[in-house]
C-alpha atoms as a printed R data frame, in Angstrom:
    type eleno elety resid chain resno       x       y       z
1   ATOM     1    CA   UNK     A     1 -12.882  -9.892   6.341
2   ATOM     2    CA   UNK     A     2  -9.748  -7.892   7.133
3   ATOM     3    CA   UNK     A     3 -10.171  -5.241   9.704
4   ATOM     4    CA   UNK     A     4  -7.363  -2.664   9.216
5   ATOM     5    CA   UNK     A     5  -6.211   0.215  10.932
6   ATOM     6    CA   UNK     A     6  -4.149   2.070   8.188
7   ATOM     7    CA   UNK     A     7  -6.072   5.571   7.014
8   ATOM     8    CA   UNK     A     8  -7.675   6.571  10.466
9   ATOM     9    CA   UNK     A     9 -10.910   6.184   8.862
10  ATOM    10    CA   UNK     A    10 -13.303   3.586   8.725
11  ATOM    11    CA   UNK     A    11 -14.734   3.325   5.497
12  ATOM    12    CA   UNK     A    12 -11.371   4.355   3.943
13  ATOM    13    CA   UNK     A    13  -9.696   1.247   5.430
14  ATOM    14    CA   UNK     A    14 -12.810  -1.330   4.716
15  ATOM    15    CA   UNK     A    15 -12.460  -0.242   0.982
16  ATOM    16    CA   UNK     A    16  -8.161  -1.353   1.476
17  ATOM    17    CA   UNK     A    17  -9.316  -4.282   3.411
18  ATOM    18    CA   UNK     A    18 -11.758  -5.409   0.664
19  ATOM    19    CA   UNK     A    19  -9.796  -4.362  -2.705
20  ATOM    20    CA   UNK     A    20  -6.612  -5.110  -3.394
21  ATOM    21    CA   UNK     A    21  -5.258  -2.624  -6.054
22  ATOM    22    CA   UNK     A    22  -6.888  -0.228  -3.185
23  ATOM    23    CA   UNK     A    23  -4.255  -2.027  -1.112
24  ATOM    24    CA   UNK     A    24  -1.761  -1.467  -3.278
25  ATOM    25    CA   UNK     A    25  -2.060   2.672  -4.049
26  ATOM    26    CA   UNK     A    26  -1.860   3.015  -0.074
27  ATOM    27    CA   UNK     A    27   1.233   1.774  -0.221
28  ATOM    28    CA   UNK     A    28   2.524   3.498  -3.179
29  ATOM    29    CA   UNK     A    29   1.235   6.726  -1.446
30  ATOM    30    CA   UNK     A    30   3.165   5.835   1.995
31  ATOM    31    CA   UNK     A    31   6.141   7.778   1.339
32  ATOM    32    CA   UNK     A    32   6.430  11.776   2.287
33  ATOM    33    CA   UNK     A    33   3.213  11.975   3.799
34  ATOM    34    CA   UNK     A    34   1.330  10.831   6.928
35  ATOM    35    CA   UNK     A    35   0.675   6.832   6.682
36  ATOM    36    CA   UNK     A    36  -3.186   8.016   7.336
37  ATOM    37    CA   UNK     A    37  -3.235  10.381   4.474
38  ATOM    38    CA   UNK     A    38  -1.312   7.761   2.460
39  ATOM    39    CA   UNK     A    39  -3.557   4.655   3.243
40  ATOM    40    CA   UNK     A    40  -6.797   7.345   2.774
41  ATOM    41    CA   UNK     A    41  -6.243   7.975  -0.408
42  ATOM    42    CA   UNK     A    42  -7.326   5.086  -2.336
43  ATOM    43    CA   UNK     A    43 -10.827   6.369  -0.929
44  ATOM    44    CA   UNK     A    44 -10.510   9.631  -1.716
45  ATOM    45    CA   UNK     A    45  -9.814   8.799  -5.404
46  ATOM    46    CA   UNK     A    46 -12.847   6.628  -5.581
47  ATOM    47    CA   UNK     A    47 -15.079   8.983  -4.380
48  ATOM    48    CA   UNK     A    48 -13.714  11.262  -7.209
49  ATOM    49    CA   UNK     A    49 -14.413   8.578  -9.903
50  ATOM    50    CA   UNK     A    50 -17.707   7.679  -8.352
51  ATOM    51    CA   UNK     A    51 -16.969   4.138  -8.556
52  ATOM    52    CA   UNK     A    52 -16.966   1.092  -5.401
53  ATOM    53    CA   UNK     A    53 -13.542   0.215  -6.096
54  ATOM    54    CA   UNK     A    54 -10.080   1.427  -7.779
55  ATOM    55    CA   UNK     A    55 -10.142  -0.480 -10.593
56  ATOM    56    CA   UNK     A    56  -6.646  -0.520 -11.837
57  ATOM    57    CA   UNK     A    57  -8.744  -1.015 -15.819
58  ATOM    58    CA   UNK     A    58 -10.583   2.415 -15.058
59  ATOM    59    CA   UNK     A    59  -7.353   3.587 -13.753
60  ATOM    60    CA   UNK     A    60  -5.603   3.252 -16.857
61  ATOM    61    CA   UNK     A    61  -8.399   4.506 -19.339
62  ATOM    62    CA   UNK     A    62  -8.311   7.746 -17.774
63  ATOM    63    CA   UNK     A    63  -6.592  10.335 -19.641
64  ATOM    64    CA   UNK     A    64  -3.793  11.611 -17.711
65  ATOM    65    CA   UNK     A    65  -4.176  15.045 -17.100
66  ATOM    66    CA   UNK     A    66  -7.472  14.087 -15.863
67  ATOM    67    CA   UNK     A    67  -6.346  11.884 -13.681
68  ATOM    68    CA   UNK     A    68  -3.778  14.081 -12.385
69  ATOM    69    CA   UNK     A    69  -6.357  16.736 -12.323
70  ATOM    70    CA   UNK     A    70  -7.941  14.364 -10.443
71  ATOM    71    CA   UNK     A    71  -5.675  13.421  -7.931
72  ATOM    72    CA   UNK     A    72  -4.793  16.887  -7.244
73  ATOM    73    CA   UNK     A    73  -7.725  18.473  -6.116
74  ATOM    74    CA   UNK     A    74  -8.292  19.734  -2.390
75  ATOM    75    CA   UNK     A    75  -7.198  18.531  -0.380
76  ATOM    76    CA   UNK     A    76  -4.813  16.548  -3.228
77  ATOM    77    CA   UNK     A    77  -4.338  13.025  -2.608
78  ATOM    78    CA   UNK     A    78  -0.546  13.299  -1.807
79  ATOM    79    CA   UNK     A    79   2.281  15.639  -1.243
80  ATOM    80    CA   UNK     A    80   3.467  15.434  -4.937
81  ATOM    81    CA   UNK     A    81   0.086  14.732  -6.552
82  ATOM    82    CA   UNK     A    82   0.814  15.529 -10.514
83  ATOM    83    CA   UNK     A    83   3.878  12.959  -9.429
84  ATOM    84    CA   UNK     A    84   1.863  10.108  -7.520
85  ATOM    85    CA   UNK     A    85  -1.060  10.395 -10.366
86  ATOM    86    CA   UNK     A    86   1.203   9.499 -13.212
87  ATOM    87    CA   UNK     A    87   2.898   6.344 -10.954
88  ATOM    88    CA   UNK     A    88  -0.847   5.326  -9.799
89  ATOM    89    CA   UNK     A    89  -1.368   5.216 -13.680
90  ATOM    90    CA   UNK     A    90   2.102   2.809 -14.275
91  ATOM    91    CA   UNK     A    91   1.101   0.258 -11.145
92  ATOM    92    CA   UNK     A    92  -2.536  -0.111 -12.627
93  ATOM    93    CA   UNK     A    93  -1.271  -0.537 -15.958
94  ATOM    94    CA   UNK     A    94   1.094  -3.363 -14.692
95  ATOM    95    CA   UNK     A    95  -1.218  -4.922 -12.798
96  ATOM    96    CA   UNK     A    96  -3.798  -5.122 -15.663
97  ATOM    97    CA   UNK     A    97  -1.184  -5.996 -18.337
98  ATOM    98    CA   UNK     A    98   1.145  -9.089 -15.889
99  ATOM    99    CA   UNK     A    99  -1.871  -9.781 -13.791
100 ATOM   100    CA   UNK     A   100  -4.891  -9.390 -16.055
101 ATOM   101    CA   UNK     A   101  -6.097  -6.518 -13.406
102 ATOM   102    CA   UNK     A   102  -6.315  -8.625 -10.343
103 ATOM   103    CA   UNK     A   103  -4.034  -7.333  -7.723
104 ATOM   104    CA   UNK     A   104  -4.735 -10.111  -5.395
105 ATOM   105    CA   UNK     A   105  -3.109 -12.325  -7.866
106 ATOM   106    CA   UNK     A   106   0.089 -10.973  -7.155
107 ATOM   107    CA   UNK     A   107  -0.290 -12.925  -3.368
108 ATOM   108    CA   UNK     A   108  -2.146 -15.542  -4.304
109 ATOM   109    CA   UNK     A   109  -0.420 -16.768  -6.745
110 ATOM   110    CA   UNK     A   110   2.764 -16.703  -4.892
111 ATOM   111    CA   UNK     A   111   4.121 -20.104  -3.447
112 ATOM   112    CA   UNK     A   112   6.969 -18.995  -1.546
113 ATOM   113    CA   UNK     A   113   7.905 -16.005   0.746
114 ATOM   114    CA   UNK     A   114  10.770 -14.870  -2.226
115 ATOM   115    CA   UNK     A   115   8.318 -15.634  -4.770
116 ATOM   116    CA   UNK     A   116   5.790 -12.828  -3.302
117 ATOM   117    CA   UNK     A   117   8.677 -10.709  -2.727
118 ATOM   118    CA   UNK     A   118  10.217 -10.484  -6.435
119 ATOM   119    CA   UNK     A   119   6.905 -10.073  -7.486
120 ATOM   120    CA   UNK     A   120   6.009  -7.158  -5.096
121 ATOM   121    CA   UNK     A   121   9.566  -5.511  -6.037
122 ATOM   122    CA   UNK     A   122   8.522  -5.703  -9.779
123 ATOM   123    CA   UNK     A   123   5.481  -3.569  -9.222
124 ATOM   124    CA   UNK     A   124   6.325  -0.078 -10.483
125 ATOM   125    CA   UNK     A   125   7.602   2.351  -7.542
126 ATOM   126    CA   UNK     A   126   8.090  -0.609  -5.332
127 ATOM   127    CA   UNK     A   127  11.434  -1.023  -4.023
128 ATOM   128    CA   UNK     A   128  12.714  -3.568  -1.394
129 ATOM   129    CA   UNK     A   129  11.889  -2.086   1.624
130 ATOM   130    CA   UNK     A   130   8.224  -1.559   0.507
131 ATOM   131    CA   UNK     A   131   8.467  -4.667  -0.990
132 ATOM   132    CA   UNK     A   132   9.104  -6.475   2.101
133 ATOM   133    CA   UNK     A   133   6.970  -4.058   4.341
134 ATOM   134    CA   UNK     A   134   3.702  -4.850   2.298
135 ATOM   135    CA   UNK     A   135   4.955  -9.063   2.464
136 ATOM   136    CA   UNK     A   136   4.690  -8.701   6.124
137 ATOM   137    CA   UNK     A   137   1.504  -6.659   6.146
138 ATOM   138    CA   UNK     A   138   0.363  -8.995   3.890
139 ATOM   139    CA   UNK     A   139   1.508 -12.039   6.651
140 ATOM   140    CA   UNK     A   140   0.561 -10.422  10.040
141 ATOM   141    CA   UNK     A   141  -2.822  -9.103   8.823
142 ATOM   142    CA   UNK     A   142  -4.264 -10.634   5.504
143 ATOM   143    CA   UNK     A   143  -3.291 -14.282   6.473
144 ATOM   144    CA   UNK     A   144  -0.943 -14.491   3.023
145 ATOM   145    CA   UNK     A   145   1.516 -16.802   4.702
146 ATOM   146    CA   UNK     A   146   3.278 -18.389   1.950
147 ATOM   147    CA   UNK     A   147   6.484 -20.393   2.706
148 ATOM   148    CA   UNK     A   148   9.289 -18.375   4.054
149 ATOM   149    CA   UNK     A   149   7.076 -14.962   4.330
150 ATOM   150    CA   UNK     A   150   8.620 -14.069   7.351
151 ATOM   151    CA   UNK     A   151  12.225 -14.177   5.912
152 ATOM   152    CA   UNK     A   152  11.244 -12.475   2.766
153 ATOM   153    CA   UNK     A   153   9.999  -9.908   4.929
154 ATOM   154    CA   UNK     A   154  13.125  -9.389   6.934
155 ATOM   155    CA   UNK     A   155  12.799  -7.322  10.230
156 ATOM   156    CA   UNK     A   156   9.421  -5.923   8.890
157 ATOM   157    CA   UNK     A   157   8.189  -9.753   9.257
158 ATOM   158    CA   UNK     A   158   9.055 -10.360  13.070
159 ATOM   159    CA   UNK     A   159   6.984 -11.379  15.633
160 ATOM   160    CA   UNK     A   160   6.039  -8.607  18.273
161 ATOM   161    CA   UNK     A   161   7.565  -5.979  16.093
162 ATOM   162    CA   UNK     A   162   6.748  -2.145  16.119
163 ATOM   163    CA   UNK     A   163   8.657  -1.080  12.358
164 ATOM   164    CA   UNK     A   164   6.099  -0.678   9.958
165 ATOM   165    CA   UNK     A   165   2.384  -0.211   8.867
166 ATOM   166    CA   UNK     A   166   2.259  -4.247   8.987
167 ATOM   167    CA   UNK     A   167   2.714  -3.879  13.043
168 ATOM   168    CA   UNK     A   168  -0.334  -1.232  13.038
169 ATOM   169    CA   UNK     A   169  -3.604  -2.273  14.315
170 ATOM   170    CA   UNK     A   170  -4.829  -0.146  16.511
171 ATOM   171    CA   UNK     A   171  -3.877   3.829  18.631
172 ATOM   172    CA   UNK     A   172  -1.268   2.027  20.736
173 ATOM   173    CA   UNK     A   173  -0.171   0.098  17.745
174 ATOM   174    CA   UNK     A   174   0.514   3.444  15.605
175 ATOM   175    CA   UNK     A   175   2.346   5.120  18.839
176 ATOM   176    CA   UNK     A   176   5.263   2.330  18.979
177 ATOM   177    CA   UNK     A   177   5.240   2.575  15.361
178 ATOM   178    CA   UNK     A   178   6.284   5.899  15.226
179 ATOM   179    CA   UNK     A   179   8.163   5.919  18.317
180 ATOM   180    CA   UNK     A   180  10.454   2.974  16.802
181 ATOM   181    CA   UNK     A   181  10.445   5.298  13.378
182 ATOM   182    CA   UNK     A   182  11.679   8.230  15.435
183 ATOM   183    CA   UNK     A   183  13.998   6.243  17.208
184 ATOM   184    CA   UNK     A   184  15.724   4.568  14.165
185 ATOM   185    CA   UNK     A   185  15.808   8.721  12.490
186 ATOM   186    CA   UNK     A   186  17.466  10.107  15.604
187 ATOM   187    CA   UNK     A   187  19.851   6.732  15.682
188 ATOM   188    CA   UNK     A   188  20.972   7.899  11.787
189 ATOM   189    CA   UNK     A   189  21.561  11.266  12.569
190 ATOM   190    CA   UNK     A   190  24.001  10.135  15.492
């Protein structure tokens, strides 16, 4: 199995490592918040169902204020919770209506690096660049290597490279990360 180094916390990033829709709400979280508090929430919201995995079925039967409800309790799940809740609810509704509610599906039934793309930019509130950030995190540390991966995933999909959560693996990992992220903020201000 997958070892990851995403949410800071161990059982938080076995239950990403092991489910995919799991995988999949981290990065839909990863945006205006702390990767760790991103990539930890998939955990958090299982605890509050009760359940061993986010079942993207379960996900959808929930009403919506109770799942927002749920999602925004302290600590809340995300910055914008009420917002997140409601796009949590779209992605597991996509995955169980295109994909039959197997989120690994997505990967594995990709044959080509563009293939895995188009079908990671389809997912609702994924656009390119976390498109091709979760193709190489998918790559480097899941072993989904189809055909051309490393193109589809652009810079993000470079050997040796410090951009993204897909380069994260350990402390020292995470520090270049966000040194290069830094870097690339104080470059766009310029």
């Amino acid at each position: 199995m997958t070892t990851l180094y995403l949410a800071g916390d161990a059982d938080a990033d076995a239950l990403l490592a092991r489910d995919p829709f799991a995988l999949l709400v981290g990065m839909l979280l990863d945006q205006q918040v702390p990767m760790e508090k991103a990539f930890a929430g998939p955990a958090v919201i299982v605890s509050r169902l009760g359940t061993e995995t986010l079942d993207p079925a379960v996900v959808v039967d929930r009403d919506p204020d109770e799942f927002a409800e749920l999602v925004s309790r302290t600590p809340a799940v995300h910055r914008f919770p009420g917002a997140m809740a409601g796009r949590i609810q779209k992605l597991a509704s996509y995955v169980v209506e295109e994909y039959d509610g197997d989120a690994a599906a997505i990967w594995t039934g990709a044959h080509t690096g563009a293939e895995l793309l188009r079908r990671l930019k389809a997912l609702p509130g994924f656009g390119a660049q976390k498109a091709a950030i979760l193709v190489a995190l998918l790559g480097k540390q899941f072993d989904v290597r189809p055909d051309g991966w490393r193109e589809a995933a652009g810079a993000y999909g470079e050997e040796g490279a410090s951009r993204s959560v897909a380069d994260v693996v350990d402390d020292e990992s995470l520090a270049r990360v966000r040194a290069t992220k830094r870097e690339a903020k104080r470059a766009a201000k310029a």
